[in-house]
C-alpha positions as CSV (number, residue, x, y, z in Angstrom):
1,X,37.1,44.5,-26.9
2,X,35.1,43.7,-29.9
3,X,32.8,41.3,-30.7
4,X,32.8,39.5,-34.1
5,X,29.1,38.2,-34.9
6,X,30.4,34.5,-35.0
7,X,31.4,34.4,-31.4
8,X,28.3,36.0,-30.5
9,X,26.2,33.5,-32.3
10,X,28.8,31.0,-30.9
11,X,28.0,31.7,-27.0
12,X,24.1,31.1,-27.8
13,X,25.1,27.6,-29.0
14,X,26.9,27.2,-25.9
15,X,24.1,28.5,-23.3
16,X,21.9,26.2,-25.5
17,X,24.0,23.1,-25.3
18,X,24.3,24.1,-20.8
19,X,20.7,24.1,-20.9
20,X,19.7,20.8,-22.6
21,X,22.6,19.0,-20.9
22,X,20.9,20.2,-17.4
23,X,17.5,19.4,-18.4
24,X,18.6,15.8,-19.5
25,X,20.4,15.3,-16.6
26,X,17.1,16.9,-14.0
27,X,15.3,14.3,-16.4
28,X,17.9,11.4,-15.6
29,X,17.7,12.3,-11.8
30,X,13.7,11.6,-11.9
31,X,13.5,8.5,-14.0
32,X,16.2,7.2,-11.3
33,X,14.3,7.7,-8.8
34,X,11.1,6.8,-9.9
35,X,12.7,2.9,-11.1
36,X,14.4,2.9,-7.3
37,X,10.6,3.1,-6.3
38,X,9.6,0.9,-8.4
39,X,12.2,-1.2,-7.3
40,X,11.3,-0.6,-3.5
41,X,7.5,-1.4,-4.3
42,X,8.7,-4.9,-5.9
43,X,10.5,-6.0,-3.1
44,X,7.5,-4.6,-0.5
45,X,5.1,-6.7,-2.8
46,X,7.3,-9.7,-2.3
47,X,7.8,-9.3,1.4
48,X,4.2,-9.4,1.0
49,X,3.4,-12.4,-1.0
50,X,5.9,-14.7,0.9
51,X,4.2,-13.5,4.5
52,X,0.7,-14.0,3.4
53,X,1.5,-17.5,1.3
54,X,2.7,-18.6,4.3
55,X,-0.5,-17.7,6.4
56,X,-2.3,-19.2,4.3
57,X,-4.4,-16.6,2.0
58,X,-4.5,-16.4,-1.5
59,X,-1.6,-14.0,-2.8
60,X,-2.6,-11.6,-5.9
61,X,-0.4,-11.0,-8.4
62,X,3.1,-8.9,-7.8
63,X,1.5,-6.5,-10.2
64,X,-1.2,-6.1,-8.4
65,X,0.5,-5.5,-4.8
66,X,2.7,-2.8,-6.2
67,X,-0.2,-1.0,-8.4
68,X,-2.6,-1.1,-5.3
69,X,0.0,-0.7,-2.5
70,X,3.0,1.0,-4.0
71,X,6.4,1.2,-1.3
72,X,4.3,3.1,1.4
73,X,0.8,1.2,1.8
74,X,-0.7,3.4,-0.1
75,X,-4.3,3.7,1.6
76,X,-4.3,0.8,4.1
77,X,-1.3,2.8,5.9
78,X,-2.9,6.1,5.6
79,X,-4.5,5.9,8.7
80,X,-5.6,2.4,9.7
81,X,-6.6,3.2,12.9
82,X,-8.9,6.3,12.6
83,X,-12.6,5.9,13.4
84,X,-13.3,5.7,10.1
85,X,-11.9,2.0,9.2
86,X,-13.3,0.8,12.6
87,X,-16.5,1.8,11.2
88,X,-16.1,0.2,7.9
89,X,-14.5,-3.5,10.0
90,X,-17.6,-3.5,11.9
91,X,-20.1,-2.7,9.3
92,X,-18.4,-5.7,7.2
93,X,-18.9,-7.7,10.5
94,X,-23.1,-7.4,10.7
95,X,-25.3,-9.6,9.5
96,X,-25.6,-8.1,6.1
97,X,-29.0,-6.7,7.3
98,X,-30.2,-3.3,6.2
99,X,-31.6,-0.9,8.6
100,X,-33.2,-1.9,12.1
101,X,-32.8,-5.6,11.9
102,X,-28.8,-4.9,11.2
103,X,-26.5,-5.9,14.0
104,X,-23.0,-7.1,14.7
105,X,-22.0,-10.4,14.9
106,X,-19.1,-12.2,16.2
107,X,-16.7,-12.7,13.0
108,X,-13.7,-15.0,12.2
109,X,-10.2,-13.6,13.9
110,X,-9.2,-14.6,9.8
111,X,-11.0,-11.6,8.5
112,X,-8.5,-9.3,9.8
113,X,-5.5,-11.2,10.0
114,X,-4.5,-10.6,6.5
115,X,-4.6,-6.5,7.1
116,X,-2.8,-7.1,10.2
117,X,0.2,-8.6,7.7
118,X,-0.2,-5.5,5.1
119,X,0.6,-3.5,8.1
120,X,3.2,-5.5,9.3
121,X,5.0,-4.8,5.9
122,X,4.3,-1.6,5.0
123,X,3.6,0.1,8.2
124,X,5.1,-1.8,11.3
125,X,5.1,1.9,13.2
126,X,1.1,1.6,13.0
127,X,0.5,-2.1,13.6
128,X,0.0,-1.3,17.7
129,X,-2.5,1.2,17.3
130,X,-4.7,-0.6,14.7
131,X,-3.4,-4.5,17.1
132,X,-5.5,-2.2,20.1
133,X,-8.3,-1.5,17.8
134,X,-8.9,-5.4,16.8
135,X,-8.0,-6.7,20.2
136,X,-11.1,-4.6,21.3
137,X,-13.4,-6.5,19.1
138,X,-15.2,-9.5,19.1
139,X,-13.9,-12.1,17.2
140,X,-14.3,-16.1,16.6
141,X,-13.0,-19.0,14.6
142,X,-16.2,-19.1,12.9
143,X,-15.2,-19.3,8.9
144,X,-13.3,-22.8,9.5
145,X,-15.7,-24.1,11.3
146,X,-18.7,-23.6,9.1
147,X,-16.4,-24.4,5.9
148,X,-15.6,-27.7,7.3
149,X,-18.7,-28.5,8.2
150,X,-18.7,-29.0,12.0
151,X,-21.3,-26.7,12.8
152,X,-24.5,-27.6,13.2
């Protein structure tokens, strides 16, 4: 069977129109799935807002949440209980000292209540380990109480 040059020039159009059709669709398929994350991280940030409005503690902006956090925590669930954070909590928890005169002090239960909600929205299967972690340390009602003045 012959080939006249049209169809041959013909089945090249073809295969050309099968490959952009694929690649529009491959490119369909990811901006899909990237505005379903989008979507996800929106609704996290919300979850968010309302349970940290309702403790109490100023709420940033939904833009904000989802930039910073995204749908999976981003870094506050990447590990929250390795050594690492602890160190960091109880560094932020001194005196503000630096070198030998630099020591722990007791700190307000608030100051980790607010990562205790990140966790509980973004990461519930990590809230334990890190709940074990804060249990261990030790911490006061001591912001209200200078804030309001009935300190001495």
């Amino acid at each position: 069977m012959t080939r006249s040059p049209m169809a041959s020039r013909h089945r090249w159009i073809y295969l050309g129109s099968i490959v952009l059709l694929v690649a529009m669709l491959v490119a369909g398929l990811l901006s899909f799935s990237q505005l379903h994350a989008t979507d996800r991280a929106a609704q996290q940030a919300e979850r968010l807002s309302a349970r940290l409005s309702a403790a109490g503690y100023p709420v940033p902006t939904r833009d904000q949440l989802t930039h910073t956090l995204g749908e999976d925590g981003g870094a506050v669930c990447a590990d929250p209980a390795n050594a690492l954070n602890q160190a960091q909590w109880t560094y932020g928890m001194s005196n503000g000292a630096g070198g030998p005169g630099q020591r722990p002090v007791p700190s307000d239960q608030e100051i980790l209540r607010a990562e205790v909600i990140v966790l509980s929205v973004y990461c519930p299967d990590r809230l334990a380990a890190v709940q074990d972690r804060i249990d261990d340390l030790d911490l006061r009602d001591t912001v209200r109480a200078w804030a309001t003045g009935t300190r001495s």
